[in-house]
C-alpha positions in Angstrom: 157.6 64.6 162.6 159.2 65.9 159.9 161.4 64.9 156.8 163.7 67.6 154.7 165.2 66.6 151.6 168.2 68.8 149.8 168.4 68.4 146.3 171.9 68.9 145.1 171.4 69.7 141.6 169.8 73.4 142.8 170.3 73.9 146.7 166.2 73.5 146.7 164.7 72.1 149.8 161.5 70.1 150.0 159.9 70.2 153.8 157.4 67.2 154.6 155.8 67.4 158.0 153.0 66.0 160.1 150.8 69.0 160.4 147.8 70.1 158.4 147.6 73.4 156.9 144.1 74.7 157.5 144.8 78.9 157.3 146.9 78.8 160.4 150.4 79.8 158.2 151.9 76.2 159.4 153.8 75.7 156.0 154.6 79.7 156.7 156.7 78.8 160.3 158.1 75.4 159.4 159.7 76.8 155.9 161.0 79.8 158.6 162.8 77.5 160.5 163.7 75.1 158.0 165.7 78.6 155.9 166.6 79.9 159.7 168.7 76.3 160.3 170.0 75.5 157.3 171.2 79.2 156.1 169.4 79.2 153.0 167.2 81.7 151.4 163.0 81.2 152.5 162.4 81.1 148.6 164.5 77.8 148.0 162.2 75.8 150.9 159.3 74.7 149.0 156.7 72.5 151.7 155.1 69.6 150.6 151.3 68.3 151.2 150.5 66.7 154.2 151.2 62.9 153.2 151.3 60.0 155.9 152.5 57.9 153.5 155.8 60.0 154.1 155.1 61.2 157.6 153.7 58.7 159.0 152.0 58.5 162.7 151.5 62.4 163.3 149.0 63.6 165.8 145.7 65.5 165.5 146.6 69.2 164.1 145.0 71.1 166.6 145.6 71.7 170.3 147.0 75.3 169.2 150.7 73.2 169.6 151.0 71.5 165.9 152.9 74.5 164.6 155.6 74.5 167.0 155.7 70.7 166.9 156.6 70.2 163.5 158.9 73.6 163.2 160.7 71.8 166.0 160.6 68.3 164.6 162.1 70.3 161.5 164.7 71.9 163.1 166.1 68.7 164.4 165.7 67.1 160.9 167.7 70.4 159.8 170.9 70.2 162.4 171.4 66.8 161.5 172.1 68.1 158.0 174.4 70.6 158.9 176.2 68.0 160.8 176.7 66.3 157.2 177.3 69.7 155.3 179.9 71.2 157.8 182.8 69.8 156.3 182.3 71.0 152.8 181.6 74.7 154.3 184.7 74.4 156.1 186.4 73.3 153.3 185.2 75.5 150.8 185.8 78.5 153.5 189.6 77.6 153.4 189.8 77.4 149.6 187.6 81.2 150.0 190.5 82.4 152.2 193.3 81.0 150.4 192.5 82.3 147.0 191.4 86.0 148.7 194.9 85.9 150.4 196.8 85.1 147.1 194.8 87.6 145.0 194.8 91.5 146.5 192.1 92.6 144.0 189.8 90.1 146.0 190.2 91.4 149.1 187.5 92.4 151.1 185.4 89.6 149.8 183.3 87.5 151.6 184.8 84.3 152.2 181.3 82.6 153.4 180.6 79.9 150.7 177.4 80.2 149.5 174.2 77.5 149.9 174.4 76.1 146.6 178.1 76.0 146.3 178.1 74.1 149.6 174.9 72.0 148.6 176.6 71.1 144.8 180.2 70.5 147.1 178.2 67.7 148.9 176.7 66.1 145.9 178.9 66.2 143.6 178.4 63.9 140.2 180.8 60.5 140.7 182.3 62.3 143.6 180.4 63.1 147.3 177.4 61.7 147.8 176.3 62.3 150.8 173.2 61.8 152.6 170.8 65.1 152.2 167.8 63.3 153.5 166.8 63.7 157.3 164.5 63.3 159.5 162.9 65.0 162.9 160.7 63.7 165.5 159.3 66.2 168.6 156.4 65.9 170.7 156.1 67.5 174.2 156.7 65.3 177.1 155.3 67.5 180.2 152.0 67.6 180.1 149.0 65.4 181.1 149.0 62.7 178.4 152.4 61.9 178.1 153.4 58.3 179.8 156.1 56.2 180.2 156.4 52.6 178.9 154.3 51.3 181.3 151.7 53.5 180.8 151.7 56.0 183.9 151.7 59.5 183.8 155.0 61.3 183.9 153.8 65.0 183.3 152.6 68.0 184.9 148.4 67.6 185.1 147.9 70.8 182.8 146.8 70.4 179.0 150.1 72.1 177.5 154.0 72.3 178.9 153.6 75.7 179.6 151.0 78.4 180.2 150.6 81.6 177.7 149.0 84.9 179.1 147.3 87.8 177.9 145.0 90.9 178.8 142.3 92.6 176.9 140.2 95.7 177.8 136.7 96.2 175.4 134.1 99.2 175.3 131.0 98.4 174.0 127.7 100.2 173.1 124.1 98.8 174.3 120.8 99.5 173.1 119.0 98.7 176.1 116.0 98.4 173.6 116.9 96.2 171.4 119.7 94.6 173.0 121.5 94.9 170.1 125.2 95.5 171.2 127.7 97.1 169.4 132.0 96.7 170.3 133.8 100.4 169.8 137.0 99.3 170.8 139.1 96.1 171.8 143.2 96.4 173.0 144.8 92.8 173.1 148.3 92.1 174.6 149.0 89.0 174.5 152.5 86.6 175.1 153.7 84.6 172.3 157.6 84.7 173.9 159.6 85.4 170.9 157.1 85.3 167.8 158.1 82.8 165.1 156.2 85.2 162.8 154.5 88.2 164.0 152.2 88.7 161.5 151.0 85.5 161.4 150.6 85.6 165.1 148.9 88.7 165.4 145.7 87.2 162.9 145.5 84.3 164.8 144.9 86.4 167.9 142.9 88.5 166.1 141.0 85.3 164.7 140.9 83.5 168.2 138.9 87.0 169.3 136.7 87.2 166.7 135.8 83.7 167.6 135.4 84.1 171.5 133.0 86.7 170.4 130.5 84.6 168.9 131.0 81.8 171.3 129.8 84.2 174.5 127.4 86.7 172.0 125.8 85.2 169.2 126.0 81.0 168.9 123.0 79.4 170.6 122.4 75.7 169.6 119.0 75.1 169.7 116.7 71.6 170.2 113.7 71.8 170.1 111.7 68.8 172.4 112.2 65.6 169.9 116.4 66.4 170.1 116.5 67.7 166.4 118.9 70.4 166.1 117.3 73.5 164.9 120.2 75.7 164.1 121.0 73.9 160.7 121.6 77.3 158.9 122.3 80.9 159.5 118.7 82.1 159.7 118.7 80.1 163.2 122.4 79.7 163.9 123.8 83.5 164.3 127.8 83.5 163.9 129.4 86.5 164.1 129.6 89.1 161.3 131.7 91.8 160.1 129.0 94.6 161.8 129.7 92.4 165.2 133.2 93.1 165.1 135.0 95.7 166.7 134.9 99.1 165.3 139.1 99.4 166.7 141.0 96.4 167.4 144.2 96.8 168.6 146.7 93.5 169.1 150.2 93.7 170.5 152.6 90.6 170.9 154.5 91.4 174.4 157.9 93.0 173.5 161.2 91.3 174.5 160.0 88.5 175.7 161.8 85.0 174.5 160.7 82.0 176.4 164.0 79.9 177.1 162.0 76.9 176.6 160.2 77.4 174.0 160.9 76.5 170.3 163.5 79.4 169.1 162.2 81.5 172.5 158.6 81.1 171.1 155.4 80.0 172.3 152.0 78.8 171.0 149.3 80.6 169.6 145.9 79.5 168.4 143.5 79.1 171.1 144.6 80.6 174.0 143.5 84.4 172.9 139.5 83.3 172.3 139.1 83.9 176.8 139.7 87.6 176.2 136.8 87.8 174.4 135.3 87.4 177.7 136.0 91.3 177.8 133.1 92.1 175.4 130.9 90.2 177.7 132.1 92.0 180.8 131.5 95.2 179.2 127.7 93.7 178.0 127.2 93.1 182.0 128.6 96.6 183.1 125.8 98.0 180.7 122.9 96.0 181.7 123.7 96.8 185.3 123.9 100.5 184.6 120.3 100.2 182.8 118.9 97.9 185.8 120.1 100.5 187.8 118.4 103.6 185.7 115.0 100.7 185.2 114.8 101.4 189.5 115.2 97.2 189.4 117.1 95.0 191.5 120.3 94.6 190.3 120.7 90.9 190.4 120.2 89.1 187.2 120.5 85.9 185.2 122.2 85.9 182.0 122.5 82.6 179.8 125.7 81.7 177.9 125.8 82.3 174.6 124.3 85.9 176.5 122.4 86.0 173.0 120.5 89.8 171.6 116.9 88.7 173.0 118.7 87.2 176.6 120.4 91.3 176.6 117.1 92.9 176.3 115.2 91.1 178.9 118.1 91.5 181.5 117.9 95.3 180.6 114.1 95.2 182.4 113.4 98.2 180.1 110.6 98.6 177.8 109.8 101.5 175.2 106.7 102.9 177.7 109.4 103.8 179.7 111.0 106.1 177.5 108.2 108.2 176.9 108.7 111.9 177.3 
């Protein structure tokens, strides 16, 4: 949900939504849409803290959908306000054109009123006072969770309304000694419809990525035979690190693209690029079959997930005696 307030002394707009900002550029999108609907410059949306005491009953952030949900639920909010507003546009608009019409040395002026003219028209001291206070409410109804009053299912039996795609291609460089695996290069295209906000999309790929790397490289839990967890700290517990990155990464949003029905032609992002991570790990396998091959072993192997430095090695079969001259 969301709630926008218009405050008539300035034009300023104060944005309350449901959705937690935790580096994801939420507050980013939903002042986007909020300036997008209303016609007002980005600078006069400020966006409150996440409060339930004002937004009450909001959903988990997370899911990769919370940012379209509440730039939705704000757009709504924002529509009914320029329901209320319209008539003091159009009437300012007239007064524009009359005076330009009656006054040559004003012609070729813009007869558009401006925000806070239109803002101050609708709240004026002892004269309007109209209602600048709305509220939004979106939350997708096609999708696995979604009932009707009863209780049944009434959606599709997929996790989201609609699927995104997206391809990646990944070199990488083993050290069939070691194991030790280095990523040269990584190309990501990936379909975000028409982006709300490139740049913010493009880092969360690029996040989602880094990510998926560590998930199928680097982060093995490990219990030891009592069930204590013995990956309390980095010295056990190996996240990826700058030196595990790739060397090149290259993200592209698919051009010319707009999903009809998406939020503004958008779609989500968040999650769904951490699979092409899977890339790297293809590229690990490719290697360790071409060193298997060169080792004269069979070429069937097991590989654990997370497929971990010491688990590369091993699946190599080749030891430093063999690379004596």
């Amino acid at each position: 949900g969301a709630l926008i307030n218009i405050h008539g002394s300035d034009g300023s707009v104060t944005v309350h939504h449901g959705g937690c900002e935790i580096g994801q550029g939420i507050h980013t999108k939903v002042a986007q849409v909020v300036a997008l609907t209303l016609g007002c410059d980005l600078e006069a949306v400020k966006v409150a803290e996440t409060n339930t005491d004002v937004v009450p009953n909001m959903r988990f952030t997370g899911g990769s959908i919370t940012s379209e949900v509440c730039c939705e639920a704000a757009r709504r909010a924002c529509l009914e306000l320029n329901q209320t507003l319209e008539p003091h546009r159009k009437f300012l608009r007239e007064q524009k054109k009359k005076t330009i019409a009656e006054d040559p040395a004003k012609a070729g002026e813009d007869m558009e009123p401006t925000w806070t003219e239109v803002v101050a028209a609708a709240n004026s001291v002892l004269g309007h006072q109209e209602k600048l206070s709305a509220t939004g409410i979106f939350a997708p109804t096609n999708n696995k969770y979604t009932t009707d009053v009863e209780g049944n299912p009434n959606g599709k039996p997929f996790h989201g309304d609609y699927f995104t795609f997206g391809a990646a291609c990944s070199e990488i460089e083993l050290d069939v000694l070691t194991g030790e695996t280095q990523v040269l290069r990584s190309d990501i295209l990936f379909d975000v419809g028409q982006s709300l906000n490139p740049g913010i999309d493009i880092a969360q790929i690029e996040g989602a990525f880094a990510w998926g790397i560590g998930y199928y490289m680097y982060e093995e839990p490990l219990v030891d035979l009592k069930g204590v967890d013995r990956t309390q700290g980095v010295w056990e517990y190996k996240p990826p690190l700058a030196s595990e990155m790739p060397r090149e990464l290259s993200v592209e949003l698919l051009r010319d693209n707009p999903f009809p029905k998406g939020i503004l032609g958008s779609k989500a992002v968040g999650e769904p690029p951490f699979m092409l991570a899977y890339s790297v790990l293809g590229a690990v396998k490719k290697a360790i079959s071409s060193a298997r091959k060169d080792a004269g072993v069979t070429p069937a192997f097991e590989l654990p997930q997370p497929c971990t430095v010491d688990a590369v090695q091993r699946a190599c079969a080749v030891s430093a005696s063999q690379m004596a001259c």
